[in-house]
DOTORLUM-557974 format. One record per residue (C-alpha): residue in three letters; x, y, z negated. Coordinates in pm, whole numbers, padded with zeros to 5 digits, always signed. Layout:
<pts>
alaXYZ...
</pts>
This chain:
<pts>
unk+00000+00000+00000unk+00133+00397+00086unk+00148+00595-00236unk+00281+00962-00099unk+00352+01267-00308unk+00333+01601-00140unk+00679+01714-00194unk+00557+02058-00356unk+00422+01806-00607unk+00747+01608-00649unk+00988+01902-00702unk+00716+02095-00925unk+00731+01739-01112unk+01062+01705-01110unk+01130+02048-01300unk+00818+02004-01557unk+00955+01583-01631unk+01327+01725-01699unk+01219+02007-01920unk+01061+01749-02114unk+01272+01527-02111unk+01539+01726-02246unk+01297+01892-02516unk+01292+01546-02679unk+01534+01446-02898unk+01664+01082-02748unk+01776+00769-02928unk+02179+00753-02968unk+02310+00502-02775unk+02371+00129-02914unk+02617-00089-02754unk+02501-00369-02907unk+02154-00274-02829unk+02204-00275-02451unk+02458-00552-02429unk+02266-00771-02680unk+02227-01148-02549unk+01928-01398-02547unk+01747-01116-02301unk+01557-01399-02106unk+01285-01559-02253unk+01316-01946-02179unk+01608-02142-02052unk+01523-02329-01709unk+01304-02569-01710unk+01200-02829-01437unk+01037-02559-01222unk+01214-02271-01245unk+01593-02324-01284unk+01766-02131-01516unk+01986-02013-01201unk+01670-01841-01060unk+01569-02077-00779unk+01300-02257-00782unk+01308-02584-01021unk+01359-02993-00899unk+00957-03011-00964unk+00897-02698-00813unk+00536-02732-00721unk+00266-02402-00574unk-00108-02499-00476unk-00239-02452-00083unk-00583-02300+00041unk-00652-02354+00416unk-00924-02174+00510unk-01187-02194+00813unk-01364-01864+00851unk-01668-01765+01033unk-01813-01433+01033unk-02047-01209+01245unk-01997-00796+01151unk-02350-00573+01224unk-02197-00241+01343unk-02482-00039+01257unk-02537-00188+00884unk-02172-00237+00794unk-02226-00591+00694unk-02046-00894+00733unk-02261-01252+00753unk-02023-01549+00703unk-01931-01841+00580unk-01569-01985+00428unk-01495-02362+00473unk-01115-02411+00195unk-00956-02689+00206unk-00793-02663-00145unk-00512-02886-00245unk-00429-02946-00618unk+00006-03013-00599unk-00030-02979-00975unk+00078-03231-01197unk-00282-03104-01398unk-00565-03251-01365unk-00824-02981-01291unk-01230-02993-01384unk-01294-02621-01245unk-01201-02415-00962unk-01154-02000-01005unk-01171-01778-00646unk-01177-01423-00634unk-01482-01202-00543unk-01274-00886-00408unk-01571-00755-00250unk-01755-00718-00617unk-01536-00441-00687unk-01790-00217-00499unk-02089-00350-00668unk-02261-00075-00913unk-02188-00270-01251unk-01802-00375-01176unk-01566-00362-01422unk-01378-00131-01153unk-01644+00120-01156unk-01658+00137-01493unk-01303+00242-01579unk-01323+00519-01268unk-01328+00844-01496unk-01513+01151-01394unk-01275+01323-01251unk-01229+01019-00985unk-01001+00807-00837unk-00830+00662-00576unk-00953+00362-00651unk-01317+00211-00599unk-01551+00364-00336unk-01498+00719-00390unk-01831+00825-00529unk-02023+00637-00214unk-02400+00487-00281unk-02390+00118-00136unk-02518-00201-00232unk-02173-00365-00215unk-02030-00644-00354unk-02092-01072-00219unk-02409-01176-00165unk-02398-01571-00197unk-02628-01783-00043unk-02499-02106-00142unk-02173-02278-00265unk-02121-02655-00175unk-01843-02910-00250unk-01762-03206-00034unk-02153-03083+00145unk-02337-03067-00171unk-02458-02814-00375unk-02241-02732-00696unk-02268-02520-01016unk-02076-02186-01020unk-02085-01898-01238unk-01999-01542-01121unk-01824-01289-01376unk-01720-00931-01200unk-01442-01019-00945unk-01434-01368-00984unk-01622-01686-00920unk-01567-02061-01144unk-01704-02371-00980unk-01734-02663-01215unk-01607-02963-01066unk-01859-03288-01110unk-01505-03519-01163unk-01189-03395-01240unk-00953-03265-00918unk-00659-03543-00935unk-00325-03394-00962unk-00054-03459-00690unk-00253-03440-00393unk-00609-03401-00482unk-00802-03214-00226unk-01169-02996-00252unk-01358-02897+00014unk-01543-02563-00044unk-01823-02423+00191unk-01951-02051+00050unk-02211-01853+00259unk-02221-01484+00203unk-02270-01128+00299unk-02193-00815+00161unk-02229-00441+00245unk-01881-00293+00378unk-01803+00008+00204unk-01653+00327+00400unk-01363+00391+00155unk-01269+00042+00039unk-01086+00161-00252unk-00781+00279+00009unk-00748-00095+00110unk-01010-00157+00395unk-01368+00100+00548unk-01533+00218+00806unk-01408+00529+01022unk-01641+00705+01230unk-01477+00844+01586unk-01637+01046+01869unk-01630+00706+02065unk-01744+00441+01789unk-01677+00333+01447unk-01342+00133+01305unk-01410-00111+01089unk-01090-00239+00882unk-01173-00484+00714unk-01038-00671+00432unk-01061-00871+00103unk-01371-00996+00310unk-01416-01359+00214unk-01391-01519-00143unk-00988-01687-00172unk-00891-01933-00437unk-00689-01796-00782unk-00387-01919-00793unk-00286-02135-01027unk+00077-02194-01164unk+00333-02318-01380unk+00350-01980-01594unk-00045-01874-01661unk-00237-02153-01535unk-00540-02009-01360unk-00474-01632-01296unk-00790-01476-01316unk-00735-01066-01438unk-01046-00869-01264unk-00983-00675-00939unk-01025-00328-01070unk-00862-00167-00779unk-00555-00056-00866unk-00345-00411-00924unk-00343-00552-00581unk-00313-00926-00544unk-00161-01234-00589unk-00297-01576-00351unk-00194-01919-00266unk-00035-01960+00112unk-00216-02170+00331unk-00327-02179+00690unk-00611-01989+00823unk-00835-01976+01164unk-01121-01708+01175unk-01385-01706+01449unk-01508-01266+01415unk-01768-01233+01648unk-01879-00888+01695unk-02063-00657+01953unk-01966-00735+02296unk-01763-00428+02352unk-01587-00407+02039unk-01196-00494+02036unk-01074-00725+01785unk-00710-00706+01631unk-00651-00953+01320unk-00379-01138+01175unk-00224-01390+01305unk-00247-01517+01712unk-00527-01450+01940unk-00598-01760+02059unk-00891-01706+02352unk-00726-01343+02491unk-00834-01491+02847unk-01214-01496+02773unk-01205-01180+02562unk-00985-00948+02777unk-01036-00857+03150unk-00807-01027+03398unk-00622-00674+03435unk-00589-00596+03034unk-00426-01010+03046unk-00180-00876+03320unk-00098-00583+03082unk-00059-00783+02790unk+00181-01037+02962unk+00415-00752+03076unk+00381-00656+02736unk+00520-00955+02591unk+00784-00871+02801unk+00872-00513+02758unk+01120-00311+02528unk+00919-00031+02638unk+00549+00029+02505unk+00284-00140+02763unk-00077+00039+02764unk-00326-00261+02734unk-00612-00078+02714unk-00572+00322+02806unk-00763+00603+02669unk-00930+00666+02996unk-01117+00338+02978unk-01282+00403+02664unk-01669+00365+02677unk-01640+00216+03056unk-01712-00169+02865unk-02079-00110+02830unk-02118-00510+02765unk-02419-00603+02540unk-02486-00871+02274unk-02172-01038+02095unk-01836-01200+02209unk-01637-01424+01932unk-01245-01335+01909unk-01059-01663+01762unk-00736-01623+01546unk-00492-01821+01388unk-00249-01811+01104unk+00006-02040+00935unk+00154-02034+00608unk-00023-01716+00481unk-00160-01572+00233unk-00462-01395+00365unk-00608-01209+00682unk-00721-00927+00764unk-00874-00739+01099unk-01014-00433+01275unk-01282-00380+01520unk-01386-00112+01747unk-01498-00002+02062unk-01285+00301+02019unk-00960+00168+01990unk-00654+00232+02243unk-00456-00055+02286unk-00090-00060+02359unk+00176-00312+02292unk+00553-00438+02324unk+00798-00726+02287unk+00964-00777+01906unk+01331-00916+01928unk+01374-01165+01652unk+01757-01273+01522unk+01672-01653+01650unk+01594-01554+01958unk+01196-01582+01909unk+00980-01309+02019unk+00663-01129+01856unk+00466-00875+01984unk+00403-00521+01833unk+00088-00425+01838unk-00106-00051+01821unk-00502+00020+01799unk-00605+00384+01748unk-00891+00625+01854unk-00791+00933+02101unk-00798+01130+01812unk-00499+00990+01703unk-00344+00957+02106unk+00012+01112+02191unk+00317+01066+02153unk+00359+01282+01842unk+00110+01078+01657unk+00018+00739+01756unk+00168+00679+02060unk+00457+00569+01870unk+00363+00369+01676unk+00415+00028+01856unk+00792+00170+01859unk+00819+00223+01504unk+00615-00077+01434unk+00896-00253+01695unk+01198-00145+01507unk+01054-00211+01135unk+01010-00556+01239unk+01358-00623+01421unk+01537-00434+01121unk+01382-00619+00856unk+01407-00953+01041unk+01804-00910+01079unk+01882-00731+00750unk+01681-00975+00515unk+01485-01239+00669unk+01339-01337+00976unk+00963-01208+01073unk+00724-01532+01105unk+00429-01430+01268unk+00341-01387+01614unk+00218-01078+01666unk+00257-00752+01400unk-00036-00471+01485unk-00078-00121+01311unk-00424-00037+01276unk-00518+00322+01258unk-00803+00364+00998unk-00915+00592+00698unk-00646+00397+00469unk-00369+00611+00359unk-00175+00263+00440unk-00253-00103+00321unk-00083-00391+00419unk-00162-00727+00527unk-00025-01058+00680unk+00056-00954+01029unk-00153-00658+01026unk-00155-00316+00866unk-00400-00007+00797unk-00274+00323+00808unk-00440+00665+00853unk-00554+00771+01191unk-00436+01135+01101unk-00029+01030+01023unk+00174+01151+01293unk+00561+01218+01332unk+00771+01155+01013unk+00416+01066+00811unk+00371+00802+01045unk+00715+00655+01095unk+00700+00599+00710unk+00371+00473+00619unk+00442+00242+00950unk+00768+00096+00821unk+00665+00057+00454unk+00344-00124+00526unk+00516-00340+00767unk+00791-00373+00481unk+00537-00527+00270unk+00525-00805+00507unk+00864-00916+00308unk+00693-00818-00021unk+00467-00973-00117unk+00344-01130+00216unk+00674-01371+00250unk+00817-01328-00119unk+00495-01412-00274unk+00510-01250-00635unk+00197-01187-00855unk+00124-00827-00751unk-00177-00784-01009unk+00058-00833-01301unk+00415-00694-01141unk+00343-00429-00848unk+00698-00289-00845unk+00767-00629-00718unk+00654-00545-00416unk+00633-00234-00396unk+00922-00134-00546unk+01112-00382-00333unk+00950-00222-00064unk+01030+00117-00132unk+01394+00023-00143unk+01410-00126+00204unk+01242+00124+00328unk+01533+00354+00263unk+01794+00172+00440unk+01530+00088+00770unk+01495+00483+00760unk+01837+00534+00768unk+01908+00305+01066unk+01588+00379+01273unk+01713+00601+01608unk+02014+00699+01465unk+01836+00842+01135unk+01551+01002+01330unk+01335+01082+00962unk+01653+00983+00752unk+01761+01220+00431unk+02005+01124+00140unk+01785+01168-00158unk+02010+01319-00443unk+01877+01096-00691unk+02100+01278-00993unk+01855+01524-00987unk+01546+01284-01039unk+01663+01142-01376unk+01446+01343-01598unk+01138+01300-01379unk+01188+00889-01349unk+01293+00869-01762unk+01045+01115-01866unk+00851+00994-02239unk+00550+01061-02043unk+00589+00722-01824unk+00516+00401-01924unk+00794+00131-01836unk+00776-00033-01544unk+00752-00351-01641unk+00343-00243-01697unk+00073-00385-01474unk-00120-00105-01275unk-00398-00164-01447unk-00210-00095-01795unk-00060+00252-01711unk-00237+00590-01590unk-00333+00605-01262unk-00065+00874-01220unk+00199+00668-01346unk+00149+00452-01082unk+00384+00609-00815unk+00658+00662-01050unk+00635+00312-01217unk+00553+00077-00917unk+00722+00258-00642unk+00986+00516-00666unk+01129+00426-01016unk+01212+00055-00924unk+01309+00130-00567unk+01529+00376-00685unk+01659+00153-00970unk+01787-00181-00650unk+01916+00155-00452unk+02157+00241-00805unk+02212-00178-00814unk+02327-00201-00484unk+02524+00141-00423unk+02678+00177-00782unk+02685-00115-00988unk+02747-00414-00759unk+02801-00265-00408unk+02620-00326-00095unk+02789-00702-00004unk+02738-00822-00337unk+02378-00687-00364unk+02296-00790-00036unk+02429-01145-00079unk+02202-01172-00373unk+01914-01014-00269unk+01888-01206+00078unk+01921-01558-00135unk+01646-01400-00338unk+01447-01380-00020unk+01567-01716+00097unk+01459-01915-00224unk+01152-01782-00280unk+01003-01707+00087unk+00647-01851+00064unk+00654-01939-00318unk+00559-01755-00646unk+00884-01582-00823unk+00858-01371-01159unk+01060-01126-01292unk+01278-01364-01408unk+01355-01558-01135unk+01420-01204-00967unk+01694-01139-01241unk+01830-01462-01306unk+01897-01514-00871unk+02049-01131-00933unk+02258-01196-01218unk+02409-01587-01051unk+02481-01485-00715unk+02661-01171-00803unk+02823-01328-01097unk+02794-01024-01288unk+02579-00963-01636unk+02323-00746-01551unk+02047-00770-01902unk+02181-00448-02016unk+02018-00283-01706unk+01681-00505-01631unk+01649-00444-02019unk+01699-00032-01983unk+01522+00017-01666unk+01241-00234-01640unk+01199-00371-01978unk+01241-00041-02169unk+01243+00326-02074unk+01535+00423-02117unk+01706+00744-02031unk+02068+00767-01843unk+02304+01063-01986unk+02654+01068-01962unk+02872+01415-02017unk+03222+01488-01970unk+03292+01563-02382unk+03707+01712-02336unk+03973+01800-02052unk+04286+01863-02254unk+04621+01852-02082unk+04899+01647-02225unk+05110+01906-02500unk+04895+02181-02376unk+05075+02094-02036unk+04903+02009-01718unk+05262+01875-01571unk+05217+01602-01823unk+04885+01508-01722unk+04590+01504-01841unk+04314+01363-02088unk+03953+01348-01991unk+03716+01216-02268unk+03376+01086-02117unk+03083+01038-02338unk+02760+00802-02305unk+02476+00950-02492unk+02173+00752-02322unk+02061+00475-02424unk+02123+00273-02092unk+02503+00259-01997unk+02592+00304-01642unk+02921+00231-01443unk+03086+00591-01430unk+03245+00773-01201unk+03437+01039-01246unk+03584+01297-01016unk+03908+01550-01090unk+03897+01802-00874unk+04301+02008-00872unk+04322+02390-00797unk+04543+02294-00441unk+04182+02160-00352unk+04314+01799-00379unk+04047+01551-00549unk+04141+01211-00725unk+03833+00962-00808unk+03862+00743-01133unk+03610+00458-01176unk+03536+00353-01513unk+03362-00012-01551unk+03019-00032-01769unk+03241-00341-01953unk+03371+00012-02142unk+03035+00065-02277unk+02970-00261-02423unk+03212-00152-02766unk+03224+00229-02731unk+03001+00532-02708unk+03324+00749-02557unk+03602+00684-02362unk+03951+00891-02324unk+04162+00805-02015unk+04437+00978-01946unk+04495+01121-01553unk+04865+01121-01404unk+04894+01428-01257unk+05161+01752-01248unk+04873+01964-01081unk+04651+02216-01269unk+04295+02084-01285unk+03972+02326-01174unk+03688+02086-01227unk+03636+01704-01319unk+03245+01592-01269unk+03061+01278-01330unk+02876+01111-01029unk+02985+01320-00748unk+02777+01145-00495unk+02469+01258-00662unk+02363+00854-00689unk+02263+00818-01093unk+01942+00970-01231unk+02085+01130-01509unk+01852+01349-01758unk+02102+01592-01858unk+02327+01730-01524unk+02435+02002-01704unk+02683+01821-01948unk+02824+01605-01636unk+03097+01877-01550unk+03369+02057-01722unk+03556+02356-01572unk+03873+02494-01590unk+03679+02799-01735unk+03596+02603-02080unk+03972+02520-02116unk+04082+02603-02491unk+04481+02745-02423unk+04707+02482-02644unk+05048+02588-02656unk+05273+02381-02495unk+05525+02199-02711unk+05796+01904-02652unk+05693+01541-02789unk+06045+01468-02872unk+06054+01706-03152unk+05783+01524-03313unk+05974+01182-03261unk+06125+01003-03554unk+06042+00818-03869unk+05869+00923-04189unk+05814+00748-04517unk+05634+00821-04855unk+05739+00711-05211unk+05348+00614-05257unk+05367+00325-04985unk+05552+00043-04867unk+05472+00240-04550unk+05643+00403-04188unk+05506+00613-03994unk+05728+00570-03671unk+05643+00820-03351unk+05789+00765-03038unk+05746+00962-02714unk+05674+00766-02406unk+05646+01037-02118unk+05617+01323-02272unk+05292+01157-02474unk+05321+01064-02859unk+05273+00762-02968unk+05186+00640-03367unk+05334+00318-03516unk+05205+00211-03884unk+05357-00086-04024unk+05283-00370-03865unk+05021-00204-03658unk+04926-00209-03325unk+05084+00135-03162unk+04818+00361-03099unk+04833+00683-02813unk+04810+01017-03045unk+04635+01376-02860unk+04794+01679-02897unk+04527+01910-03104unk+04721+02250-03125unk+04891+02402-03436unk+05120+02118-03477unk+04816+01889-03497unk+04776+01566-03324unk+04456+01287-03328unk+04346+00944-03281unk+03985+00991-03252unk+03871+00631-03262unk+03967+00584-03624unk+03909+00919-03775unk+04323+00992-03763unk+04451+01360-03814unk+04831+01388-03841unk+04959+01769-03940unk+05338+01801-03901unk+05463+02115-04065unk+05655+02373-03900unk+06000+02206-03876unk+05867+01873-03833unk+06052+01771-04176unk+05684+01625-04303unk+05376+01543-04179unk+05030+01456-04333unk+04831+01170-04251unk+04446+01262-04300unk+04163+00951-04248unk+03842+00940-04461unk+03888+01222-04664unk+04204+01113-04803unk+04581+01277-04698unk+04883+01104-04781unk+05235+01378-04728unk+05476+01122-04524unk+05881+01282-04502unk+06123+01258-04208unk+06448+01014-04280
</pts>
């Protein structure tokens, strides 16, 4: 589904989320809070392997389905009837059966009307009068008639014997109707055009729960914002409709000879052919079909997990060959009114529909379905399997992107089947992130901008947000941008680009794809395949930006050169405040203009809250700054640089004056100082010899244990201070 912020909104966001953010006072940061272990829940068991692929005994239900249904143009009502084949892989026995009732989201008394508040929402039917929701004439098993009970959004039929596990197969037959609303809660409706209504239609026959090795039946309500989550199967759908009505679905048409003229089959072979968009069916023979009665288009699907499709007698029809990695080919498909004719609106879209599908296909995972058509509708953009809905009024840069991220979906959650109505930023998130990079490659980065995500930290980690790791239907309706789209997507783009690196990421992420194509991952599947592929430990970041909501601030604390010196180097003290750690980066920037990059490891966050490293250098330094590529969302950007212009003047002084060894009468103690470099260094004892910084007036420090050491004037004593106490040590 599209979810699009004006970008007045975003940046006025933006400023109001940071001021906020910074207003509160944050948590410290806890090392062994982030880096804690035990984050996952269960160790692998014989379904889900520890290593995040799917177990030995993997095992995921099937639904076929055979669909016929008949639409009434000028009543908005579908007649049809549902024949599933349902197969029980289980090793359960099961004595009911749960489906879901999409379509009695729009009745009057949903659960999904209810929770619309009075300012409205998005969601539902916008406010629209309808008798909507399934009418059910009858529900048989095996061709008899069998008890069922409807609650809301979903439908249980009681079983007379017990569904055997391993194999056991029901055969449902449902008749029904129902009332097709205009606004389908942004997901399917009826568009009205100078030359005929568009029907996009969806969620339009009942579909079997899923049921799995981690809930059991998953039954949650469709309440309109939590999309869905649906067994894989195959699917063939007979749509008959008025005879001059065109018919785009999921899937394969399979009788295009008896439902196209012999010149619109000519088109569509050259088509099938063509790099180049082919018109099928050309504005200028709109309204010359004047056919009467009904004509039946046939489709056919494999291994999906639902279908959708779009009817009209307004629709242009143009088309071109997708190039697939293993040398298959698909077809790209476009049907839009003239209103939305051009080629700064929709007569693009078949090559932006083109090049989403070949990118995707050779960057993650290859494309399975024959034919991939972009519907234009009254949907701001919904995805399906094979087909998508976007809005007939997108155009240019609007369209390009609602294009390629409903097409996207068809990776998430169409071939990576995750529960969407419990864990949207699974796919949308996911989506949202490949999105970026298909931008960035599509005609050279035709629509492409680098986002400077710095700037976005206090608007992603405001307090305001719930965490992501909230079903839809659990945060505010506002949230839901942040939380299932940008926030995650932006959180695989800071994975990939700053804590594992694109060949690592992408290694990991395509073997997510791989394992789980067609099957049911959770989270933790998702984090485990992350965390063995790139063999790195990665809990201290699903646990700060997925589990929790926690906020990213690092600061450059000191720049002091080495005895006041900048010949003898320098050292740069960086500080992690936030309570998620990050890999840092840190940037010195010299006076000659010269730059020198220093990349600190998030390993140095697992036992400190600062970190002092020293730079070689004999140039003067006139800035060092944290994150110069602008690519972590950090709350606070105003503590991430120092300038030469906060400098404190130290006086510059020789280390081998201070050099030598001193002893007190109160303990069988030396203190022995040695300079390495023109940098002092502390022995004590038998201690380990520790790196002393230069603090003016004769002064010197070891931060990390509290040390102060005060030499006086002719370096003939020196006191050590730590915890209050001071013990006078003399030169020998």
């Amino acid at each position: 589904m599209n979810y699009k912020l004006p970008s007045l909104v975003v940046a006025a966001a933006v400023f109001l989320f940071s001021g906020s953010a910074l207003a509160q006072e944050s948590p410290k940061y806890s090392y062994v809070e982030a880096f804690k272990p035990f984050f996952y829940p269960q160790t692998g068991t014989e379904t889900r392997s520890a290593s995040g692929q799917p177990g030995h005994a993997y095992w995921q239900n099937s639904a076929d389905y055979d669909l016929n249904v008949s639409l009434n143009d000028a009543k908005n009502e579908i007649t049809g009837t549902a024949d599933i084949t349902y197969t029980n892989n289980s090793p359960d026995q099961l004595g009911f059966l749960w489906l879901q009732l999409d379509q009695n989201l729009f009745a009057k008394d949903s659960r999904g009307n209810a929770v619309v508040p009075p300012s409205g929402s998005r969601n539902g039917a916008h406010g629209e009068e309808l008798e909507g929701g399934y009418k059910i004439k009858s529900v048989k098993l095996d061709g008899k008639e069998v008890k069922y009970t409807i609650t809301d959004t979903r439908m249980q039929i009681d079983l007379p014997k017990e569904l055997k596990a391993k194999g056991g197969v029901a055969k449902i037959k449902i008749e029904y109707s129902f009332i097709s609303p205009e606004y389908g809660s942004d997901r399917m409706g009826v568009q009205k055009t100078k030359n005929g209504k568009i029907f996009t239609i969806a969620q339009w026959y009942p579909r079997m729960c899923v049921y799995d090795d981690v809930m059991g039946w998953n039954t949650l309500p469709y309440l309109g914002a939590a999309e869905f989550y649906l067994e894989y199967g195959n699917i063939s759908a007979n749509i008959t409709v008025p005879a001059n009505h065109y018919v785009v679905a999921s899937g394969e048409l399979l009788n295009y000879k008896e439902v196209y003229s012999k010149e619109e089959n000519s088109r569509w072979e050259q088509a099938r052919n063509s790099d180049k968009t082919v018109m099928i069916r050309p504005e200028s023979e709109i309204g010359k079909n004047q056919a009467t009665g009904t004509k039946t288009w046939k489709f056919k699907i494999d291994q999906t997990r639902d279908f959708a499709w779009a009817s009209s007698p307004a629709f242009i029809l143009d088309a071109a060959k997708i190039n697939l990695p293993s040398g298959k080919k698909s077809v790209a498909i476009s049907a839009y009114p003239s209103e939305s004719a051009g080629n700064k609106a929709w007569g693009r879209s078949t090559e932006y529909t083109k090049a989403a599908i070949e990118h995707y296909s050779q960057k993650w995972y290859e494309y399975t379905y024959p034919a991939a058509t972009n519907v234009a509708g009254n949907e701001g953009g919904m995805e399906y399997p094979g087909i998508v809905f976007c809005h007939m009024d997108s155009a240019g840069e609007d369209l390009w992107g609602v294009t390629d991220h409903e097409f996207g979906h068809n990776w998430f959650p169409m071939i990576v089947g995750s529960n969407e109505r419990l864990f949207a930023w699974m796919d949308e998130g996911f989506n949202t992130f490949i999105n970026e990079l298909s931008t960035k490659a599509f005609n050279n980065g035709e629509y492409y901008s680098k986002k400077n995500i710095a700037r976005s930290g206090g608007f992603m980690m405001s307090d305001n947000l719930e965490p992501i790791m909230v079903g839809p239907d659990n945060m505010k309706e506002r949230s839901i941008g942040s939380l299932a789209y940008y926030k995650p997507g932006m959180g695989l783009q800071v994975l990939r680009e700053t804590i594992l690196g694109p060949e690592k990421f992408d290694k990991a992420f395509k073997t997510y794809i791989d394992r789980w194509a067609f099957k049911h991952p959770t989270p933790w599947d998702f984090f485990h395949t992350m965390e063995n592929v790139s063999g790195e430990e990665l809990n201290w970041f699903w646990r700060g930006w997925f589990i929790n909501k926690w906020k990213i601030d690092q600061s450059v604390k000191d720049v002091k050169y080495v005895n006041g010196d900048f010949k003898n180097g320098a050292q740069v003290i960086v500080e992690n405040l936030g309570q998620l750690p990050m890999p840092t980066t840190v940037q010195i920037k010299f006076k000659d203009g010269s730059k020198q990059l220093v990349k600190i490891p998030v390993e140095v966050w697992k036992r400190n809250t600062e970190w002092l490293f020293k730079v070689n250098s004999t140039k003067e330094i006139d800035e060092v700054m944290l994150d110069p590529d602008s690519q972590v969302p950090d709350v606070n950007p105003k503590n991430n640089t120092w300038s030469s212009a906060q400098a404190k003047p130290v006086e510059k002084i020789n280390t081998k004056d201070f050099a030598g060894i001193y002893a007190t009468k109160d303990a069988p103690i030396k203190l022995i100082f040695t300079d390495k470099n023109g940098q002092l260094f502390l022995k004590a004892g038998g201690q380990q010899e520790i790196p002393l910084e230069y603090a003016g007036d004769n002064q010197f420090t070891f931060d990390e244990a509290g040390i102060a050491l005060v030499f006086g004037k002719d370096k003939k004593d020196v006191v050590f201070k730590q915890g209050g106490r001071e013990y006078k040590f003399s030169r020998e």
